[in-house]
VEXVO-294133 format. One line per field, with one value per residue (C-alpha): residue number from 0; residue in three letters; x, y, z. Coordinates in pm, whole numbers, plus 50000, padded with zeros to 5 digits. Example, Ala and Ser with C-alpha at 12.3 -4.5 7.8 and 13.67 -1.06 7.14 Angstrom:
# VEXVO-294133
dogu [0|1]
numar [ALA|SER]
east [51230|51367]
north [49550|49894]
up [50780|50714]
# end
This chain:
# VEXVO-294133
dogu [0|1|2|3|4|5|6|7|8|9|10|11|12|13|14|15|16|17|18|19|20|21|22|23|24|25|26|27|28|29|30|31|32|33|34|35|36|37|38|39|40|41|42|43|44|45|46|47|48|49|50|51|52|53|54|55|56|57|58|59|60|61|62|63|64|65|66|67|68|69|70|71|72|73|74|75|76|77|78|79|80|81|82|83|84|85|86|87|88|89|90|91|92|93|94|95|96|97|98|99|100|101|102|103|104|105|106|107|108|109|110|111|112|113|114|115|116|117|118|119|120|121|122|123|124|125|126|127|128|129|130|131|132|133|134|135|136|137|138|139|140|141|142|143|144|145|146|147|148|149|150|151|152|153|154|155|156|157|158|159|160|161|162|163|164|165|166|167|168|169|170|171|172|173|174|175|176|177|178|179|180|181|182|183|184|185|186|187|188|189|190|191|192|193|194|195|196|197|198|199|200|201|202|203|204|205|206|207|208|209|210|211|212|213|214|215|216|217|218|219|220|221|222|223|224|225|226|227|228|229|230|231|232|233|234|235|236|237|238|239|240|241|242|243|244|245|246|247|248|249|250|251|252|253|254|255|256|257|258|259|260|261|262|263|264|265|266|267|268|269|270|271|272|273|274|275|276|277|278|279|280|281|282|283|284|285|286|287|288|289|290|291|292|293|294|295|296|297|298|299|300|301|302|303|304|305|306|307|308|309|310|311|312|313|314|315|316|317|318|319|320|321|322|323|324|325|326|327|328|329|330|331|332]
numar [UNK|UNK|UNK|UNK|UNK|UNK|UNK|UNK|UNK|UNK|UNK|UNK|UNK|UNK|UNK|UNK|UNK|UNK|UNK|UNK|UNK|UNK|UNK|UNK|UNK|UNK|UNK|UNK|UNK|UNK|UNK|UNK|UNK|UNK|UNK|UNK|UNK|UNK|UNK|UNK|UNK|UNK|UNK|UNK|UNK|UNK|UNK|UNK|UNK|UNK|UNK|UNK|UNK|UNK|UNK|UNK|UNK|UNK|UNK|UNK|UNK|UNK|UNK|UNK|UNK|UNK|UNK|UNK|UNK|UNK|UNK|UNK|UNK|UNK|UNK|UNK|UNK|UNK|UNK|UNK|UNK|UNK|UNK|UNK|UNK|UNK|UNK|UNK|UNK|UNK|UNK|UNK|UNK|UNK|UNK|UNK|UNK|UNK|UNK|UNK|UNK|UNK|UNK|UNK|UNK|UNK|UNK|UNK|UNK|UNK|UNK|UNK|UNK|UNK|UNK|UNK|UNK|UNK|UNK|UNK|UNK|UNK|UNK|UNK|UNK|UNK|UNK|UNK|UNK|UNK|UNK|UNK|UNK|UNK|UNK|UNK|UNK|UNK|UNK|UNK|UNK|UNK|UNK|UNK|UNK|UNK|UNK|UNK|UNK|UNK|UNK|UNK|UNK|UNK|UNK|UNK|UNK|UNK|UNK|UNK|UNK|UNK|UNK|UNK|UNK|UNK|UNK|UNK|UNK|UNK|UNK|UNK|UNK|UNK|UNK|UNK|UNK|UNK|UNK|UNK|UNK|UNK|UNK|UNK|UNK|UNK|UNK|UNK|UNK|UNK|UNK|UNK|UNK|UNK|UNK|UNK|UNK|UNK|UNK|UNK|UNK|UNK|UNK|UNK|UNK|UNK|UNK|UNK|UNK|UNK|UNK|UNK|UNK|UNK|UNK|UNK|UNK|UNK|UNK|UNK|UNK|UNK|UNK|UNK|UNK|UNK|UNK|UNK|UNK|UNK|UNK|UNK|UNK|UNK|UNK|UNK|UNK|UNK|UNK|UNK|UNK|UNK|UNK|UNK|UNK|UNK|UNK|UNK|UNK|UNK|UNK|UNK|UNK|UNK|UNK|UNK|UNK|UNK|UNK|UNK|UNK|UNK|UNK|UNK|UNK|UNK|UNK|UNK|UNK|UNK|UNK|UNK|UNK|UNK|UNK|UNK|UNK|UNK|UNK|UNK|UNK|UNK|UNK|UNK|UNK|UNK|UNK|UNK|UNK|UNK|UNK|UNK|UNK|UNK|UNK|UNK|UNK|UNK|UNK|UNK|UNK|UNK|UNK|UNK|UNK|UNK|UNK|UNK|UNK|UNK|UNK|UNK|UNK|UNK|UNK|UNK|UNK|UNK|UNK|UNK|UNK|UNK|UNK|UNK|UNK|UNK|UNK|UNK|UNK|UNK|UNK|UNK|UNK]
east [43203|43184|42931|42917|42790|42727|42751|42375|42357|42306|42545|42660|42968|43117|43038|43038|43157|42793|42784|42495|42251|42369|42734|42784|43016|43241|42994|43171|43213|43562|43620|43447|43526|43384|43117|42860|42559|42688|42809|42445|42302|42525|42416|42031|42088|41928|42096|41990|42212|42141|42210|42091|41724|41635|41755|41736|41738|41961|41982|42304|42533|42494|42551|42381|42478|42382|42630|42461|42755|43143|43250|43079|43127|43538|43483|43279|43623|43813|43604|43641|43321|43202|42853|42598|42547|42661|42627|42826|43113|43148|43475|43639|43302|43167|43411|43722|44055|44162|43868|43800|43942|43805|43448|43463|43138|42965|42569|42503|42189|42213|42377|42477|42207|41930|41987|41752|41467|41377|41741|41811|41497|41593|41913|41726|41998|42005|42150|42168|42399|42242|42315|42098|42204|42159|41850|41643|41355|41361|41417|41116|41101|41503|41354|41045|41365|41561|41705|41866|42102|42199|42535|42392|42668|42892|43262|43350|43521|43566|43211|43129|43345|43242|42840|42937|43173|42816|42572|42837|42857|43208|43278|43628|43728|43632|43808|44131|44114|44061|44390|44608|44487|44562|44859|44978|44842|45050|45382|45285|45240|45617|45827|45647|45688|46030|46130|45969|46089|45954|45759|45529|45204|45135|44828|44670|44426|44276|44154|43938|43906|43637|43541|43370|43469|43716|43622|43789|43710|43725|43622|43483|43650|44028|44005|43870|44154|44435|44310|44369|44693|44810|44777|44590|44341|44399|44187|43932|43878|43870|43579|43365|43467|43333|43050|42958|43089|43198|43266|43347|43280|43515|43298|43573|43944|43915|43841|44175|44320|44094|44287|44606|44795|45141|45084|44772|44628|44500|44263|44066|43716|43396|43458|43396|43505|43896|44019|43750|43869|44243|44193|43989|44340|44584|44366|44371|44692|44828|44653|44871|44694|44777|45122|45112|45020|45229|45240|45287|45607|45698|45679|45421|45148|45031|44839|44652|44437|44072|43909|44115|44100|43767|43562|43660|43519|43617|43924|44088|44129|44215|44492|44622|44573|44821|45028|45003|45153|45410|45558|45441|45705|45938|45897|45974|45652]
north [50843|50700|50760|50543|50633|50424|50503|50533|50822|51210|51377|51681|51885|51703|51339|51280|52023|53266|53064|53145|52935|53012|52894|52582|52307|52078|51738|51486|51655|51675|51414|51371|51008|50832|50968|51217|50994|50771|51087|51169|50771|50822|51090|51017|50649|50596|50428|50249|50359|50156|50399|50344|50444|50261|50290|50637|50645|50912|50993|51077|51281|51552|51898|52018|51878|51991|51822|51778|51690|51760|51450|51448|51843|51706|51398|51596|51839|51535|51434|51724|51814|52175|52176|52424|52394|52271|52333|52533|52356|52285|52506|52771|52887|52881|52668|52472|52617|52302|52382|52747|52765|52498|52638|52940|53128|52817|52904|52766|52568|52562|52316|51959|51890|52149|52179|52446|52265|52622|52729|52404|52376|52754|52581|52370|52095|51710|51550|51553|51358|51330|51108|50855|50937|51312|51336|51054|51240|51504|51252|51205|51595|51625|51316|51584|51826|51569|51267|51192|50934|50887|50706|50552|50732|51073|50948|50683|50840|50546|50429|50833|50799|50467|50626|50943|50830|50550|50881|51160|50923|50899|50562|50518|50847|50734|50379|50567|50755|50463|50302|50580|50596|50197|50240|50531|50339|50063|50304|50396|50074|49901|50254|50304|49914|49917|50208|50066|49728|49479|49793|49737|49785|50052|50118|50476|50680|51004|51179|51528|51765|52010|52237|52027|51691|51444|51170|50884|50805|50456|50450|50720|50897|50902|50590|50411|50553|50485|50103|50047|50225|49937|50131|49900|49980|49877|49611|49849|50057|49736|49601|49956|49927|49566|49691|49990|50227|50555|50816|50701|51017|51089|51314|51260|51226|50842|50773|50889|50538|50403|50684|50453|50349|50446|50728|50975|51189|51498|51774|52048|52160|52369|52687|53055|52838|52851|52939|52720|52433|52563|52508|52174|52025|52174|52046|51663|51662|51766|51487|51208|50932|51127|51183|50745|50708|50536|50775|51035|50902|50824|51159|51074|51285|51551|51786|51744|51941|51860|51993|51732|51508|51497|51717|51698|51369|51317|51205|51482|51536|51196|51247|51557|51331|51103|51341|51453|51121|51102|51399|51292|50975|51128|50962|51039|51030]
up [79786|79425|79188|78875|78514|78244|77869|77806|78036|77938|78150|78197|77960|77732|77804|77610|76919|75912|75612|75367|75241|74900|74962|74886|75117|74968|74925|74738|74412|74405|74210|73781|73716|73493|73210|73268|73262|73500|73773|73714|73739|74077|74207|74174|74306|74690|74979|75287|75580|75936|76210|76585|76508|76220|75868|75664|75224|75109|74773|74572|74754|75039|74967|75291|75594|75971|76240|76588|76834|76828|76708|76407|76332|76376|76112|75877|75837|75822|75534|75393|75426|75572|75720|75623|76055|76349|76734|76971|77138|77486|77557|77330|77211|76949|76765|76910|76815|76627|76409|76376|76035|75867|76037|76001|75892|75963|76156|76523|76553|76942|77168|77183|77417|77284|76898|76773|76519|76392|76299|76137|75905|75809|75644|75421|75530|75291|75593|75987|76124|76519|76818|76993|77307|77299|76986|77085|77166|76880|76592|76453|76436|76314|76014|75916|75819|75613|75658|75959|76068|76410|76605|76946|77138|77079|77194|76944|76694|76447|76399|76315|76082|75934|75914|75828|75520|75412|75485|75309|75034|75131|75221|75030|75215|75536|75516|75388|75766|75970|75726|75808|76195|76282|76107|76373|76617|76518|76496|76852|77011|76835|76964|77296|77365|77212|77471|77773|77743|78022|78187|77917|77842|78169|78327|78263|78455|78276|78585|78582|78840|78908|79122|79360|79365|79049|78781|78673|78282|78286|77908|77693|77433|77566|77776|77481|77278|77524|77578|77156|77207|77455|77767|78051|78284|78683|78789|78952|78655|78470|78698|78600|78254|78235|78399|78121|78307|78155|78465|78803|79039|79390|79630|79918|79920|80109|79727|79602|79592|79298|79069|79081|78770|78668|78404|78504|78212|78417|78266|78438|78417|78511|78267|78496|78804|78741|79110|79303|79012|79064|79476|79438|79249|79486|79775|79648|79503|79838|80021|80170|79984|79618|79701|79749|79406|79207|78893|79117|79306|78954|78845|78586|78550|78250|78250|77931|77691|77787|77447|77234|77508|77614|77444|77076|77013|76649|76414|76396|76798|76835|76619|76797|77108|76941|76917|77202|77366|77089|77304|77637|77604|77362|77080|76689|76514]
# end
């Protein structure tokens, strides 16, 4: 059996990440250009930012921000900005690995899907940086604390960083990390094309198993990644991916067929449920149908790391995810 989900749902993990109040995070004062009156004309000046509920005036720079899903916790370091809070990641708790350092002290203020109101106001945050799909509800209530700006989704990593770098006061920043990504992505595609030859571009599956049933993500964070990097979709996934969809479900192994493609991107889930998630793999990957597939009579499946992924959400994990193919097809970055 299939079961479809579309972007605008709230699903489950990851579908999608003690410092004092007197400590201060890095905010945009890094830089003293210019004369003192006009640092200070700058810094009291207002902005409109349009978000996906509405527009939001912040004035001057943020000193204070609170971070309410991964992916904007990730841009926020890439910024070079280190939130006064953020909430608990899905795996590797409390903080992802990739991030620890550059997080470390930072509060919780709950999780992704149940921030804490009370923990947050006690941080006296200037900025929130929320998502539609997950803060809808508790906006208004997120606004009463400071100003909030929200991004309608929590996977696409570019447009965080596009509001974050107008909200963070940061926008030069921001546009000098979305330079240097296209222009990986741009090394990536020319080698990976230039080693493949005719083969290329190849269709991709990033497949997830669990301890109960698999997923195919047809788009979300990696798929979205790995369809700018060149990499194709079959025409099934296509189909759900024209459709919105994010997550196709497999309850039975009759469904194993719609995985096909020639490179599969495998990662493992359901944290506490190792074996039964360890015996769920073995027990489709064993299957006569799998063992038709053509990335696995290739010999062309990884097993890949789910926080950077799937779960990280943000710049930064996207670029370890580039690297992470670099390897994959041996080539020099």
């Amino acid at each position: 059996m299939l079961l479809i989900a579309s972007c605008g749902q709230n699903s489950s993990q990851g579908e999608g990440n003690q410092q004092s109040q007197q400590e201060q995070p890095s905010g945009g004062n890094e830089s003293e250009a210019g004369s003192g009156s006009n640092a200070e004309s700058q810094e009291n000046q207002e902005r409109v930012i349009k978000h996906a509920m509405g527009t939001t005036t912040i004035k001057g720079t943020p000193q204070r921000i609170v971070t309410l899903y991964q992916g904007a916790t990730d841009v926020a370091v890439a910024l070079g900005v280190k939130p006064v809070g953020i909430v608990e990641s899905w795996a590797q708790q409390p903080v992802y690995d990739y991030l620890k350092a550059d997080l470390e002290g930072v509060p919780l203020v709950g999780e992704e899907t149940q921030p804490n109101l009370e923990e947050i106001a006690k941080l006296h945050p200037d900025l929130i940086i929320a998502s539609k799909v997950r803060h809808e509800e508790i906006y208004e209530q997120l606004s009463q604390i400071a100003p909030t700006v929200t991004h309608e989704t929590v996977f696409k990593f570019k447009d965080t960083v596009e509001l974050m770098g107008k909200a963070l006061n940061k926008e030069a920043e921001g546009e000098q990390l979305l330079a240097d990504w296209d222009q990986r992505v741009a090394d990536f595609k020319q080698k990976i094309s230039a080693k493949l030859g005719d083969k290329w571009p190849i269709e991709a599956s990033v497949l997830n198993f669990r301890a109960d049933h698999s997923r195919i993500y047809v788009t979300g964070y990696a798929g979205d990644i790995l369809n700018e990097l060149g990499f194709v979709r079959s025409e099934y996934q296509q189909e759900e991916a024209d459709k919105g969809t994010v997550v196709v479900k497999l309850t039975d192994k009759e469904s194993i067929p719609s995985m096909n493609a020639d490179v599969f991107f495998v990662f493992l889930s359901d944290p506490g449920e190792e074996a039964a998630v360890k015996k769920n793999y073995e027990e489709w990957t064993n299957h006569p149908l799998w063992k038709s597939l053509d990335a696995v009579k290739e010999n062309q499946v990884y097993l890949i790391d789910e926080v950077v992924w799937n779960l990280g959400g943000g710049y930064k994990s996207a670029q370890l995810m580039l690297d992470q193919l670099y390897e994959h097809f041996e080539l020099e970055k």
